[in-house]
C-alpha atoms as an extended CHARMM CRD file, in Angstrom:
* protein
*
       170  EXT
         1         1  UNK       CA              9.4410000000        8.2310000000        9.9250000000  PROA      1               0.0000000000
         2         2  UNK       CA              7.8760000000        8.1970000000        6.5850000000  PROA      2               0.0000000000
         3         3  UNK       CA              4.1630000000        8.5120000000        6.6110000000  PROA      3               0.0000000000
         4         4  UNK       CA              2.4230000000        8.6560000000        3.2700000000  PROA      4               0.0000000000
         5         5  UNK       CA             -1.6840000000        8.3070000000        2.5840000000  PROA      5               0.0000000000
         6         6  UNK       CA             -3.9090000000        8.0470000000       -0.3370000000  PROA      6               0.0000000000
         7         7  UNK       CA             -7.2920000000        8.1790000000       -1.4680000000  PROA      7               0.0000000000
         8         8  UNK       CA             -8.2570000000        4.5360000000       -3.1010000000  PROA      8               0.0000000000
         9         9  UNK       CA            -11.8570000000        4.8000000000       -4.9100000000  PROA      9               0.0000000000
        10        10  UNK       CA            -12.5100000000        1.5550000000       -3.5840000000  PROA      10              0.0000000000
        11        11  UNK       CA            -14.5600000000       -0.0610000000       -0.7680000000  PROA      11              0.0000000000
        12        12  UNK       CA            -12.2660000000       -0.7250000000        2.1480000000  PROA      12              0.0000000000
        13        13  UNK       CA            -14.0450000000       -3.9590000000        2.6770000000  PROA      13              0.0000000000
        14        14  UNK       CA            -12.2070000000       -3.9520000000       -1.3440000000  PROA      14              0.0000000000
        15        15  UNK       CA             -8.8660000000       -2.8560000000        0.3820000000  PROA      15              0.0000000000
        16        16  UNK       CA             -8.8340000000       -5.0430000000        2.8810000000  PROA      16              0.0000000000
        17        17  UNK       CA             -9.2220000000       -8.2350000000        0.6360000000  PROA      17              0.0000000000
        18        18  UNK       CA             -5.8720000000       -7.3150000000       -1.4040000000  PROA      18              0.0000000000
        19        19  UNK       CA             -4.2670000000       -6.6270000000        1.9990000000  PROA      19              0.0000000000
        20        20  UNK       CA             -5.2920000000      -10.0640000000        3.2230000000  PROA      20              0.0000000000
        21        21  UNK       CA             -4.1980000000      -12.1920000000        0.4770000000  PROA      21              0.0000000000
        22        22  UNK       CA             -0.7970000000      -13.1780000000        0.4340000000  PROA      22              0.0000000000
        23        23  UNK       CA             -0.6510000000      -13.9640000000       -3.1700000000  PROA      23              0.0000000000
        24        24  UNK       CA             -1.0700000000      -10.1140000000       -3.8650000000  PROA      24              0.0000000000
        25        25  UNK       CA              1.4340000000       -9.1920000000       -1.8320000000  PROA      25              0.0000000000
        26        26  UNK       CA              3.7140000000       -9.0520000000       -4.5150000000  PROA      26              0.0000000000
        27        27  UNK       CA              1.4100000000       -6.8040000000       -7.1240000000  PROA      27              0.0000000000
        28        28  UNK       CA              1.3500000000       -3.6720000000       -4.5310000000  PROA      28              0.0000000000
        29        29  UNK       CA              4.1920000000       -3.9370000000       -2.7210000000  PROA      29              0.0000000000
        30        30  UNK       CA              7.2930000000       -2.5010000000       -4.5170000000  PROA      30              0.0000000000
        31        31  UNK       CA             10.4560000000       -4.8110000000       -4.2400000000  PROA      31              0.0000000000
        32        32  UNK       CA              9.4240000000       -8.4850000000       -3.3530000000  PROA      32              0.0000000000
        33        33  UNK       CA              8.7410000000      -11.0400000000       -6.1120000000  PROA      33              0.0000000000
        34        34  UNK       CA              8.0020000000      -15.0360000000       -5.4860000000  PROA      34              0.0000000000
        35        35  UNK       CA              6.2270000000      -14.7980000000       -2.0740000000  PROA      35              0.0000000000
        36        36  UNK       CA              5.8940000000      -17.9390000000       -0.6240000000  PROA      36              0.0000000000
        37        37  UNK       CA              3.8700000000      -18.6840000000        2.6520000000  PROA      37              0.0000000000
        38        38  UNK       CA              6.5220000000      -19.4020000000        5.5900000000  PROA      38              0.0000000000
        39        39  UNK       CA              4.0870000000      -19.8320000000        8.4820000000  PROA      39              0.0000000000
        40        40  UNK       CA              0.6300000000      -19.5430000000        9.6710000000  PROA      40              0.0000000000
        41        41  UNK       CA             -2.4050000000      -18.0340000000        8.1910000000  PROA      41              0.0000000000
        42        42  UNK       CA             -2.1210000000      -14.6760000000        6.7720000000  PROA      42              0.0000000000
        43        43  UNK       CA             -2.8210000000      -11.8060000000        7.9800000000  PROA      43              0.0000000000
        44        44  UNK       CA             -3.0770000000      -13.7260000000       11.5270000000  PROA      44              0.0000000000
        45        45  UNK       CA             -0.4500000000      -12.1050000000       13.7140000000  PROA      45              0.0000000000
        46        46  UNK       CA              2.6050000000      -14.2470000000       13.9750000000  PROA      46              0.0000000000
        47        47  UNK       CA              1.8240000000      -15.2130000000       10.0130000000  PROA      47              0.0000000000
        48        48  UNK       CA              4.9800000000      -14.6910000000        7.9330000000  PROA      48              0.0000000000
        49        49  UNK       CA              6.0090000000      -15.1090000000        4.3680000000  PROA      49              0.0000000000
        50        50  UNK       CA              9.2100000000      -15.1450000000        2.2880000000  PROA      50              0.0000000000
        51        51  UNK       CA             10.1010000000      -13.2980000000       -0.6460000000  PROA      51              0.0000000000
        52        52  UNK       CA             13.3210000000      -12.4700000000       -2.5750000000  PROA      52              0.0000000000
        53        53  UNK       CA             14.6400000000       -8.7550000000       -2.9060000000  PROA      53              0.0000000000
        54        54  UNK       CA             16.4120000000       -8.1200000000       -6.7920000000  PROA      54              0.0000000000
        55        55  UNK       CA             19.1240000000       -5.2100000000       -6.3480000000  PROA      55              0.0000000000
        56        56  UNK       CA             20.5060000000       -5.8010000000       -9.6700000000  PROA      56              0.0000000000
        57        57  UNK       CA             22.2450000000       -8.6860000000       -9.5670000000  PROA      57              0.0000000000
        58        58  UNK       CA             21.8040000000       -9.4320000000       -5.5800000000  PROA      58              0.0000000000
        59        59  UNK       CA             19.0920000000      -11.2380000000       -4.8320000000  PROA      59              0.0000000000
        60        60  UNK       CA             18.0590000000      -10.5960000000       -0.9050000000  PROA      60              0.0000000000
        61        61  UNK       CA             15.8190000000      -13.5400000000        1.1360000000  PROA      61              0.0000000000
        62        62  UNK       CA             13.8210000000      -11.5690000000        3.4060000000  PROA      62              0.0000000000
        63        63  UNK       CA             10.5750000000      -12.2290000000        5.5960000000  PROA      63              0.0000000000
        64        64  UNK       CA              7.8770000000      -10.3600000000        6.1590000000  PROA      64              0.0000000000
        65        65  UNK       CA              5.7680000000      -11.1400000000        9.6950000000  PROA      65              0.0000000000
        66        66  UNK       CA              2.4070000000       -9.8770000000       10.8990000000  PROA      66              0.0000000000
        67        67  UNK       CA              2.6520000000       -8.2610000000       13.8680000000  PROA      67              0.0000000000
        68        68  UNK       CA             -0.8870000000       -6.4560000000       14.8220000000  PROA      68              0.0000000000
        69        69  UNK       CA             -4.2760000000       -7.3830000000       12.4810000000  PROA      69              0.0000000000
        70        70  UNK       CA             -7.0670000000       -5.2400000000       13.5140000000  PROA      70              0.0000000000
        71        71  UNK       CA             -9.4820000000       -6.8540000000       10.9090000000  PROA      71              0.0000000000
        72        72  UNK       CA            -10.4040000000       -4.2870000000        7.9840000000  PROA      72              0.0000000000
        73        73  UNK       CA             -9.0950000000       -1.4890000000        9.7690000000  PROA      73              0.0000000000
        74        74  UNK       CA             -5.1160000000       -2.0670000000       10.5670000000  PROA      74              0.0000000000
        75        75  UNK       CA             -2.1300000000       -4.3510000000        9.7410000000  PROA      75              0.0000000000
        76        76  UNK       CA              1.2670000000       -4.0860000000       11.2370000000  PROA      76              0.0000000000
        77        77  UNK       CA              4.2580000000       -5.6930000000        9.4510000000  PROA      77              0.0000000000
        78        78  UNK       CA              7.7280000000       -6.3020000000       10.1820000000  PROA      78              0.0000000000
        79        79  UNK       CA              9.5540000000       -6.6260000000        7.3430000000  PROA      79              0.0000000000
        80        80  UNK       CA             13.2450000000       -8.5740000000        8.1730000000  PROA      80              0.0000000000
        81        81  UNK       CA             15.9590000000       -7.1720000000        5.6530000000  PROA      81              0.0000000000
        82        82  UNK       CA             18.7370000000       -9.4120000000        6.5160000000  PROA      82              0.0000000000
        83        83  UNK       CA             22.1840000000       -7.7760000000        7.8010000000  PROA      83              0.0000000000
        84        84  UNK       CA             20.1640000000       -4.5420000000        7.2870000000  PROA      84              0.0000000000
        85        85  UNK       CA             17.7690000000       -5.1220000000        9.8290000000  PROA      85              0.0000000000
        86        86  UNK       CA             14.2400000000       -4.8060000000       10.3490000000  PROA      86              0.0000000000
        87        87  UNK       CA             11.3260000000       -2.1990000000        9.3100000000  PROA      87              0.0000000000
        88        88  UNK       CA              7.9890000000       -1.7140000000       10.8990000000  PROA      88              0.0000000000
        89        89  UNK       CA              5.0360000000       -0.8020000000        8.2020000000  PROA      89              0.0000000000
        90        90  UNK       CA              1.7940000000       -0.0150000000        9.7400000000  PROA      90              0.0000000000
        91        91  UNK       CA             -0.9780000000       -0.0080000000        6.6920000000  PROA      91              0.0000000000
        92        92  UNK       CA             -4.3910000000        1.3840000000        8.3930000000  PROA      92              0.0000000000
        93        93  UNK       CA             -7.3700000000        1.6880000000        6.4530000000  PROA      93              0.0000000000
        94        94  UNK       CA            -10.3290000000        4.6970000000        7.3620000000  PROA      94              0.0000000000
        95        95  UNK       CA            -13.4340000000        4.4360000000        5.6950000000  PROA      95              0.0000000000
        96        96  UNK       CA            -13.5970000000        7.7290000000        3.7490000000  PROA      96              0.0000000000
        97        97  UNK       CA            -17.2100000000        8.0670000000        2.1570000000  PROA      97              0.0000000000
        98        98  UNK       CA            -17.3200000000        5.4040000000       -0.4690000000  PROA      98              0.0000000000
        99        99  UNK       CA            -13.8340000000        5.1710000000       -0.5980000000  PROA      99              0.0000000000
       100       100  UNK       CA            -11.0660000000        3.9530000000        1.6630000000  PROA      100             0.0000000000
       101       101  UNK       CA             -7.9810000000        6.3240000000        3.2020000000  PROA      101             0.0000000000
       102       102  UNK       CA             -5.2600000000        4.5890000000        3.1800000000  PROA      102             0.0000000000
       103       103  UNK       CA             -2.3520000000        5.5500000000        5.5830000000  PROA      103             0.0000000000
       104       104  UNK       CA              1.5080000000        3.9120000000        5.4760000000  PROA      104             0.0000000000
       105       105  UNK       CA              3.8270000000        4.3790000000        8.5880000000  PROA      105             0.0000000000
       106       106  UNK       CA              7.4920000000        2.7410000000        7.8720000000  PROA      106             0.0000000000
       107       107  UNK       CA             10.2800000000        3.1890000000       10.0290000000  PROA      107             0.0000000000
       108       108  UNK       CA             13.5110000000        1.1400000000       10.6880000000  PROA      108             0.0000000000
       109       109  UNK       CA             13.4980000000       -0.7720000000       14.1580000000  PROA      109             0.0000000000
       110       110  UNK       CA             16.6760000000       -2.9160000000       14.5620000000  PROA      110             0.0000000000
       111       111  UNK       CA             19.6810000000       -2.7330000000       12.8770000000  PROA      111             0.0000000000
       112       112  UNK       CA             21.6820000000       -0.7950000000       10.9710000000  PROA      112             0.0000000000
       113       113  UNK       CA             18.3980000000        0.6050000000        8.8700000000  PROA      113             0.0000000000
       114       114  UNK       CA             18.1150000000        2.8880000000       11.5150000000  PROA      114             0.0000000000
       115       115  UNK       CA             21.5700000000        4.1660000000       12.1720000000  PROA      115             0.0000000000
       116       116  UNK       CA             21.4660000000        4.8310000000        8.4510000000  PROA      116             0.0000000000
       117       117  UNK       CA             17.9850000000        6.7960000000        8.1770000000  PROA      117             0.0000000000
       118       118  UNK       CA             18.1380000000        9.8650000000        7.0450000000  PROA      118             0.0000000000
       119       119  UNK       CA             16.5730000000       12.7220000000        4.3990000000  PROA      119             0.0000000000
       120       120  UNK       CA             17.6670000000       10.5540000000        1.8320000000  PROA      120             0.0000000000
       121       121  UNK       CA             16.8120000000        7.2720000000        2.9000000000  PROA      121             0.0000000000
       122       122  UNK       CA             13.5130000000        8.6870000000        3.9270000000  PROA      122             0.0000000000
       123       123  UNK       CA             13.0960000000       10.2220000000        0.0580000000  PROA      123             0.0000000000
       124       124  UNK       CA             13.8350000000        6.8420000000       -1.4620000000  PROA      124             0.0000000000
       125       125  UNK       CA             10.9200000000        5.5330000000        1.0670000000  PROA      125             0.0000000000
       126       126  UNK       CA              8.6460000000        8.3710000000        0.1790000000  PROA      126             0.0000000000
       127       127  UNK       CA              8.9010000000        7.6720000000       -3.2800000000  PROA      127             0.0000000000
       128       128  UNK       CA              8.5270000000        3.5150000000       -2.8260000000  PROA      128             0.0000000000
       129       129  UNK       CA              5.7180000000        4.4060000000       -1.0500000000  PROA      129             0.0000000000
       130       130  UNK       CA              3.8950000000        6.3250000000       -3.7610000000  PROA      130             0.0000000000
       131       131  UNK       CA              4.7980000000        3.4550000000       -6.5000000000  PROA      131             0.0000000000
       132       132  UNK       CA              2.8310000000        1.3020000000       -3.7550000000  PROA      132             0.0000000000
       133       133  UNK       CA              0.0200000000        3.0760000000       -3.0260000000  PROA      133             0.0000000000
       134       134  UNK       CA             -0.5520000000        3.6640000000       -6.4180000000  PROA      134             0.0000000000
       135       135  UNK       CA             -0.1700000000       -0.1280000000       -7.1130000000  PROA      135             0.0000000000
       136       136  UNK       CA             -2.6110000000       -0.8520000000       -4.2730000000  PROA      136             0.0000000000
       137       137  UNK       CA             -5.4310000000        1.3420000000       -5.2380000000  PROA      137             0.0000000000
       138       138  UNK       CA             -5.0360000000        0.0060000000       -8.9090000000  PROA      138             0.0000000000
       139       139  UNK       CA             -5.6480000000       -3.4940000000       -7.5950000000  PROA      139             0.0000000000
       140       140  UNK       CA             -8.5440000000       -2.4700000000       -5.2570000000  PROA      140             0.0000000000
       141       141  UNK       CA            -10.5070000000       -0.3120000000       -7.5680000000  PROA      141             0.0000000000
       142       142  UNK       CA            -10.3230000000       -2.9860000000      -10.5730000000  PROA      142             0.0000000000
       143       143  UNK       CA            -11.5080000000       -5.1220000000       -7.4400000000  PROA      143             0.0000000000
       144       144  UNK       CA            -14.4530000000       -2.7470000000       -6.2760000000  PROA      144             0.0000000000
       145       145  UNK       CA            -15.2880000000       -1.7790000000      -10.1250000000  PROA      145             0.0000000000
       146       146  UNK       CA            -14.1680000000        1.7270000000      -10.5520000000  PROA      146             0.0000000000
       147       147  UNK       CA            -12.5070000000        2.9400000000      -13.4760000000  PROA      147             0.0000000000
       148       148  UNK       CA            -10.4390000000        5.5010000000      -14.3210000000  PROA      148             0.0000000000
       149       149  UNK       CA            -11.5780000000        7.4800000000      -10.7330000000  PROA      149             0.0000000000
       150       150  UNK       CA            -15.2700000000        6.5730000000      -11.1570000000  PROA      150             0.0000000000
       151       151  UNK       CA            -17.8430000000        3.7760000000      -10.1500000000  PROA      151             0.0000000000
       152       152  UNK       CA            -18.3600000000        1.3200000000      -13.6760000000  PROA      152             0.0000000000
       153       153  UNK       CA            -21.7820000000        2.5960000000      -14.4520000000  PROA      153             0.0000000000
       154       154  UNK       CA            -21.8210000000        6.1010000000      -13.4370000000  PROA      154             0.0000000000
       155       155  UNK       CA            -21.4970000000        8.4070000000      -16.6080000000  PROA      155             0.0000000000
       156       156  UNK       CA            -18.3410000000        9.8640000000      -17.1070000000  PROA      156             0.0000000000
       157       157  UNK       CA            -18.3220000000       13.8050000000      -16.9240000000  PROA      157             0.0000000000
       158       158  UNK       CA            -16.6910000000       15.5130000000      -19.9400000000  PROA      158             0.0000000000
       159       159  UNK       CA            -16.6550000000       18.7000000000      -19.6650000000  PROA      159             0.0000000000
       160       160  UNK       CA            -18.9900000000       20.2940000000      -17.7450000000  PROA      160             0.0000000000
       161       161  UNK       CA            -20.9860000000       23.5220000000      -18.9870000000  PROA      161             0.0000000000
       162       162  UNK       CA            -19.4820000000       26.5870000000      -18.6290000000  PROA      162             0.0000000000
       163       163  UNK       CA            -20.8260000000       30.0970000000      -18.8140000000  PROA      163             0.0000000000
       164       164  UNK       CA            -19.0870000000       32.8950000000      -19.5340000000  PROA      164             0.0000000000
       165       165  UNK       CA            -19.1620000000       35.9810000000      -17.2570000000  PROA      165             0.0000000000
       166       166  UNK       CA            -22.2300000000       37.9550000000      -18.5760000000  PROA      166             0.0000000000
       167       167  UNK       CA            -23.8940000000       35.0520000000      -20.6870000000  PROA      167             0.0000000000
       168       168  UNK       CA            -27.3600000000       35.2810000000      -20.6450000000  PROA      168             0.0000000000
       169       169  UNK       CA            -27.8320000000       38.3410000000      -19.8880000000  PROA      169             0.0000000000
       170       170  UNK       CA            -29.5230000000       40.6310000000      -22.0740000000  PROA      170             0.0000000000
């Protein structure tokens, strides 16, 4: 099961809005491009849209369906590979300070996804996973006005003062 969290500098009110609009989908999520809406209202559960997959020169149709919507807090996606089956990806969201902790659970459900996961398949999802993350927080924290780590407005800290051991003293 690959679990995977990160810190986003960014209101998870902030987070939530890129989670909840479909048209995004596609700028944080690694893989997918043209999303189109398939059915219902996204992220209601039973919403779903369709994307295409590029593996080189495959191109995969897959769907993507909500499953659970906790509002701000928690949204639970199957994602339906085709002949490869289907994933769950849980994306929950903990307010953390200012900021927003967020937490992905993926793991194969049906098909052969999950005959096939192992330490390697788990490595590639580790490592989409970190691409995505990093994608998503990029997206929130232009949305929530941070930069570069920091709130826009709060002065940027080069270099703090440092002593050296026995300065000052006389």
């Amino acid at each position: 099961m690959a679990v995977r969290h990160r810190l986003v500098q960014a209101s998870p009110r902030s987070v939530w809005a890129v989670l909840a609009d479909p048209d995004s989908y596609v700028k944080w999520v690694v893989g997918p491009s043209q999303v189109t809406p398939e059915r219902g209202r996204w992220p209601e559960v039973g919403a779903a849209i369709h994307y295409e997959v590029c593996l080189g020169p495959v191109r995969l149709t897959n769907e993507t369906v909500v499953r659970r919507c906790e509002e701000g807090t928690l949204l639970e996606l199957e994602a339906k590979a085709g002949q490869l089956g289907t994933a769950r990806i849980a994306v929950e969201l903990r307010p953390w300070g200012e900021d927003c902790l967020v937490i992905v659970d993926e793991h194969p459900l049906r098909g052969p996804g999950g005959m096939l996961h192992n330490a390697g398949v788990e490595l590639i999802i580790q490592l989409r996973h970190r691409a995505m993350l990093a994608r998503l927080a990029e997206l929130c924290e232009a949305r929530d006005g941070t930069d570069g780590g920091r709130r826009r407005g709060t002065p940027a800290r080069h270099g703090a003062a440092r002593t050296e051991p026995g300065a000052g003293r006389a």
